[in-house]
C-alpha positions in Angstrom: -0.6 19.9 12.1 -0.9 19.9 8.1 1.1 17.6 6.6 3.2 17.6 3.3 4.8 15.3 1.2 7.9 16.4 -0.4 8.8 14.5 -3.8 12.2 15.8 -5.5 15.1 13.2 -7.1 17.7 16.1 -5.2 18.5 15.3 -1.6 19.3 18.5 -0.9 16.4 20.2 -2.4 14.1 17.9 -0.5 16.3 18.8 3.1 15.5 22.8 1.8 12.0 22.4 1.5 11.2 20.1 4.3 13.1 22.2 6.5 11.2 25.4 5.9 7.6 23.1 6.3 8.9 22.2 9.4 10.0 25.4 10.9 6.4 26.6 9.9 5.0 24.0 11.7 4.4 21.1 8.9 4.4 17.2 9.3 7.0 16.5 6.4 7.5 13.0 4.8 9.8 12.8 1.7 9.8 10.3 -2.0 12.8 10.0 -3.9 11.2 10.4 -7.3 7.2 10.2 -8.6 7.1 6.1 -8.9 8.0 6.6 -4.5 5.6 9.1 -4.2 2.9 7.1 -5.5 4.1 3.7 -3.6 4.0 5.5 -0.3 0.6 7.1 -1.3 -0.5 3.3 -2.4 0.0 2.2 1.2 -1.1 4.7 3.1 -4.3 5.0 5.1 -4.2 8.7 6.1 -3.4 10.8 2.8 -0.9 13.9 3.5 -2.9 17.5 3.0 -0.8 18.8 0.6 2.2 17.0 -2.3 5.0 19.3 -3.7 6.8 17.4 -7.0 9.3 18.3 -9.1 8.9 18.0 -12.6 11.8 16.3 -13.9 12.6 13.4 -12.0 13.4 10.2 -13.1 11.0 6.5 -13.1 7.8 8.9 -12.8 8.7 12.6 -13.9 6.1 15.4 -11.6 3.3 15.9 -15.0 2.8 12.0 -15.0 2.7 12.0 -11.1 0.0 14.5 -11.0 -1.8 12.8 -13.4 -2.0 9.8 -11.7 -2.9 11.3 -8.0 -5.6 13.2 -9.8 -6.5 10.3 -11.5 -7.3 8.0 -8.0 -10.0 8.8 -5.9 -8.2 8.2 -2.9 -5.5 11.1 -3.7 -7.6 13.5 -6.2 -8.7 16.0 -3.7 -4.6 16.8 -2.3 -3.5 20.0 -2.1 -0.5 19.9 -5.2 2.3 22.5 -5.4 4.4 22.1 -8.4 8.5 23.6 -7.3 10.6 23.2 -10.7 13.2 24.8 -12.5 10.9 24.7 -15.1 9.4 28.1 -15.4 9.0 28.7 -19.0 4.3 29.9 -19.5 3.9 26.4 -21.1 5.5 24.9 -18.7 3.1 26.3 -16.3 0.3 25.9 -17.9 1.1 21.9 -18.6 1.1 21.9 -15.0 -2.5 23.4 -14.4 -4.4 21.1 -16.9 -2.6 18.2 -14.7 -4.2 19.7 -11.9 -1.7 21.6 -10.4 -3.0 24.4 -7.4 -0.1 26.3 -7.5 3.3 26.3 -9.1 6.8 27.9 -7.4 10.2 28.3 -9.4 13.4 27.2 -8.2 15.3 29.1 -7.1 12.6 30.3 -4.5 12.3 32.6 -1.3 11.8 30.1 1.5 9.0 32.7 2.4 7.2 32.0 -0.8 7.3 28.8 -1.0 5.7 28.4 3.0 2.7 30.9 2.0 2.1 28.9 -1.4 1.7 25.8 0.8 -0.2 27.5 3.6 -2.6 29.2 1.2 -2.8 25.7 -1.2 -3.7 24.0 2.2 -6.8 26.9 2.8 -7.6 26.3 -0.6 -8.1 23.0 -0.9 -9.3 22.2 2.4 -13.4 21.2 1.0 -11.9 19.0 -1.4 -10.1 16.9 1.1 -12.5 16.9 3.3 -15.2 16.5 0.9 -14.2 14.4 -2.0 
């Protein structure tokens, strides 16, 4: 079973999403914020196939998060979904250059956002396998 971490500062957003994961049949672990998200990642041994992040969170907002799990060898190959209120082009394409795979609005179609993942996961699969 894939597994996903979810990282959003909103309990209830993180409840929404994990719940949907799970119902499609995803191992779901959760970080407060980005700084959380990269502490659980630190200690870790098994890395999670695919990381959805907020952008605007506080400690560690989502850009500087995905910079820095790009940025470590042990994380750079994670599938990375981007699910934001922030939906403005530039916004967007901020998020690609931080090496983003795919980026979902808020408010989103539970459907949506369990295809982006599942299709993210397909993706990326080589480059977690094969760093």
């Amino acid at each position: 079973m894939p597994s996903v971490l979810v990282v959003d500062d909103t309990a209830s957003i993180r409840f929404l999403i994990r719940t949907n994961l799970q119902l499609a049949g995803f191992d779901v672990d959760e970080a407060v914020d980005g700084a959380d998200c990269l502490q659980i990642l630190a200690h870790r041994d098994v890395m999670p196939d695919l990381i959805t992040v907020d952008v605007m969170m506080p400690r560690l907002d989502g850009m500087a998060t995905v910079t820095a799990i790009r940025a470590d060898e042990r994380t750079r190959g994670i599938g990375i979904v981007m699910v934001t209120t922030q939906g403005h082009p530039a916004d967007i394409q901020r998020a690609k250059q931080a090496g983003v795979d795919a980026y979902v609005t808020k408010p989103f179609d539970p459907d949506f956002l369990v295809e982006t993942v599942s299709e993210v996961l397909e993706r990326t699969k080589d480059r977690r396998e094969n760093p």
